[in-house]
N, C-alpha and C positions, 0 to 999 in steps of 0.2 A: 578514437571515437568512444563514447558511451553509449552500453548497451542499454537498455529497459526492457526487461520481461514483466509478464502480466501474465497472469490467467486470459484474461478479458479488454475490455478497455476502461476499467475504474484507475488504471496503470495510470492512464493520461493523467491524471492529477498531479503523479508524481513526475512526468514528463513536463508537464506545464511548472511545478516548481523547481526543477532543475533549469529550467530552460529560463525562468524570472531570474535565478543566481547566477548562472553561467550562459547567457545569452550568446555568446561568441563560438562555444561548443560547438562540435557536429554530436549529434546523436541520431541513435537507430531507434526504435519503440518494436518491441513484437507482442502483440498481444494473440495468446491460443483460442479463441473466440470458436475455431470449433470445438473444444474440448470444454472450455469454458463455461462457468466458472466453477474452480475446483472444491470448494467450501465442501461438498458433500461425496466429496472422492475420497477415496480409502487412500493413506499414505504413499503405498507403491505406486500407484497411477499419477499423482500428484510428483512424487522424485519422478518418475520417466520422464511426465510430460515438461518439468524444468529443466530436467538434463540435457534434452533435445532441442527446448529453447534457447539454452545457451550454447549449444553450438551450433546455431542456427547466427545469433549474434558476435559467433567469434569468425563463423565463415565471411560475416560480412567487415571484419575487421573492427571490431569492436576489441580495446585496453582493457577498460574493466566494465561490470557487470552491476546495475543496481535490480535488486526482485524487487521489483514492486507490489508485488502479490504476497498480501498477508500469510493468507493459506499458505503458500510455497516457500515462504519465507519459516513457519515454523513446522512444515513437516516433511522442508528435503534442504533447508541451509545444511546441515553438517554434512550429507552427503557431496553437495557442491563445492564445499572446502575443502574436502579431501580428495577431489578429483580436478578442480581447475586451480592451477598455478600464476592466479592473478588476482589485483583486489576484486574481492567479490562485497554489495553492501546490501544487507536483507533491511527489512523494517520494523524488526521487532527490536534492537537493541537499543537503536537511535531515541525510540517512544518509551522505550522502558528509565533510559537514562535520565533523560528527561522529566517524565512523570516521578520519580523519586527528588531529583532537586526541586522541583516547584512545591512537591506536596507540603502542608505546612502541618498537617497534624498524620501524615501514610496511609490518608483516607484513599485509596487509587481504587478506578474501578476500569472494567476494559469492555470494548461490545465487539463481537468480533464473527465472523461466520461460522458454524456449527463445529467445521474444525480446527478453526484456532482457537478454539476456546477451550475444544475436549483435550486437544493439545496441552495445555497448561505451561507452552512457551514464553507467555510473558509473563503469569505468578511466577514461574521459576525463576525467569531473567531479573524480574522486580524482587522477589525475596532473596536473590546473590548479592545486590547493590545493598538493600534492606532488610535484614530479616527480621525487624520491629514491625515491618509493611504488615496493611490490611486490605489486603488485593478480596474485590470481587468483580466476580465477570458474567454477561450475560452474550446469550448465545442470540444474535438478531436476523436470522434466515430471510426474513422478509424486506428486509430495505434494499438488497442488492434489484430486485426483480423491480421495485416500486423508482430504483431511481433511474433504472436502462429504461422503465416505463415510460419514466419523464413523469412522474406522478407528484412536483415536487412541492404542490400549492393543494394537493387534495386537501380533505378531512379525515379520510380514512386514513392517510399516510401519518396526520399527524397524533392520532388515533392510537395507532400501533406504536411508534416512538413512543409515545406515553406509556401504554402498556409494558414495553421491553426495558425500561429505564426505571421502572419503579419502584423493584427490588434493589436498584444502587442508591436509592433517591432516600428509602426508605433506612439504608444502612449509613446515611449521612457522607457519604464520600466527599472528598473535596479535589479531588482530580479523577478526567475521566481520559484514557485512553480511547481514540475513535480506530479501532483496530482494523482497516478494510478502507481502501482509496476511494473506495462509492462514497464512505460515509459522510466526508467532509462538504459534499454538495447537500447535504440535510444541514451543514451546522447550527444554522438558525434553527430549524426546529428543534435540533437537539438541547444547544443552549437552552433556547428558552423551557423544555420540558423538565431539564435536568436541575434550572438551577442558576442564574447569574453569578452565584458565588463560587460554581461549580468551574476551574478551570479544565478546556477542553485541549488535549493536544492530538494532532493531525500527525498520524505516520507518514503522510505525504512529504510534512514539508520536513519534518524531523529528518529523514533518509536524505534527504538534498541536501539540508545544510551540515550533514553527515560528509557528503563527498564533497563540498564545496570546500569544508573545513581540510579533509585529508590531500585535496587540490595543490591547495595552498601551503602545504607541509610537506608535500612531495612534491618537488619541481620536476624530479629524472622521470616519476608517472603523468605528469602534466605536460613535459615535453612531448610524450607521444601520441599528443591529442592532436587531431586536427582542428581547430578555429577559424572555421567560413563561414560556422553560424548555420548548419546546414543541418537538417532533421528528416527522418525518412520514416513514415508509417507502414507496418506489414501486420496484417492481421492472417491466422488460417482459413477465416470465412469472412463473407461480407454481406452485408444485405443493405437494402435500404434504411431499415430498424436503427441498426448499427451505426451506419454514417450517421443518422441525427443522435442517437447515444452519443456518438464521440463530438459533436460539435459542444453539446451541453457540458461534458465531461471535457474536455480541452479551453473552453472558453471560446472557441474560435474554429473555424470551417479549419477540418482536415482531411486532407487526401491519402484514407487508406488506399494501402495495396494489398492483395490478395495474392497470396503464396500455396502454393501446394508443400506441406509440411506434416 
């Protein structure tokens, strides 16, 4: 089985592009939705709350482990390396890798929640592949809350996108990084604010075709999957709010579960 952690439910995204690659899969999804979302959590609380998540996903029999959560992804991967003994696949490597082969002149820029960005996990990642790169990054607090809002047609929404894009817009960037699984449900505004010439890449889908790729290159880790096609949603709170967050954010009506965790 394949696990997915989240903070929250911006996960689903990456759930929904695993599930477009690997449709035959079984997969788990856990999103912490009551702790969630971690963007403005101090590092410690952030590793706890992942560590727990994933053995929340390995009690359920889950092989390996994709973080779908940015945040978690750069401010408790190494700790998760050094304590679980299975492919683990965060989302900052897959977009970093990428954004340096596409870039045509190391114009990269990244938007990401208050801390992946103070993080400096993908300049780092992007300047090991690059160090000619010309990484900037902007810190965008506000569109996580604007898109669980369902906010995705306002003016104010596209308001702010413009605001928060305008110092990469201004530094002429020619790739952006969408750092945060919320943010690909704005990509049209974002496109359009940042830039048609401006290519965007999705850590969504970059992290799926991350595991689809290492799938198909490990048969003995692919053997231990199960293929029923079968998918199971467990969030640690639920509300009504929530259920239409995740239909928006999945594409498609999902039946969370509700765990005490």
């Amino acid at each position: 089985m394949i696990g997915i952690l989240d903070s929250g439910i911006g996960g689903l995204t990456v759930a929904r592009a695993l599930s477009d690659r690997l449709p035959d899969y079984n997969m788990v999804f856990f999103g912490d939705t009551a702790r969630g979302p971690y963007g403005s959590k101090s590092a410690e609380i952030v590793t706890d709350c992942t560590l727990r998540g994933i053995d929340f996903l390995l009690n359920r029999g889950s092989e390996i482990i994709v973080i779908a959560c940015n945040t978690a992804s750069c401010l408790a991967g190494e700790r998760v390396t050094e304590r679980f003994d299975i492919p683990i696949f965060e989302a900052v490597t897959p977009a970093a890798e990428l954004s340096v082969e596409i870039s045509e002149k190391s114009g990269i820029g990244v938007i990401g929640t208050r801390a992946v960005i103070d993080s400096g996990a993908y300049e780092k990642k992007i300047r090991e592949l690059d160090p000619r790169a010309r990484v900037c990054s902007a810190a965008c607090p506000l569109l996580v809350p604007l898109v669980e809002e369902g906010w995705l047609r306002k003016p104010e929404t596209r308001m702010i996108v413009k605001k928060y894009l305008h110092p990469l817009k201004v530094r002429q960037i020619d790739t952006l990084i969408m750092g945060c699984t919320h943010y690909p449900i704005l990509k049209k505004i974002i496109q359009r604010k940042i830039g048609k010439r401006v290519s965007l890449i999705d850590s969504s889908t970059t992290v799926a075709e991350k595991v689809r790729q290492f799938l198909e290159q490990h048969p003995e880790t692919d053997d231990l999957l199960g293929k029923e096609g079968e998918t199971e949603f467990f969030v640690s709170d639920l509300t009504e709010h929530l259920k239409k967050a995740a239909k928006v954010t999945f594409g498609r009506n999902v039946l969370l579960k509700r765990i005490e965790h």
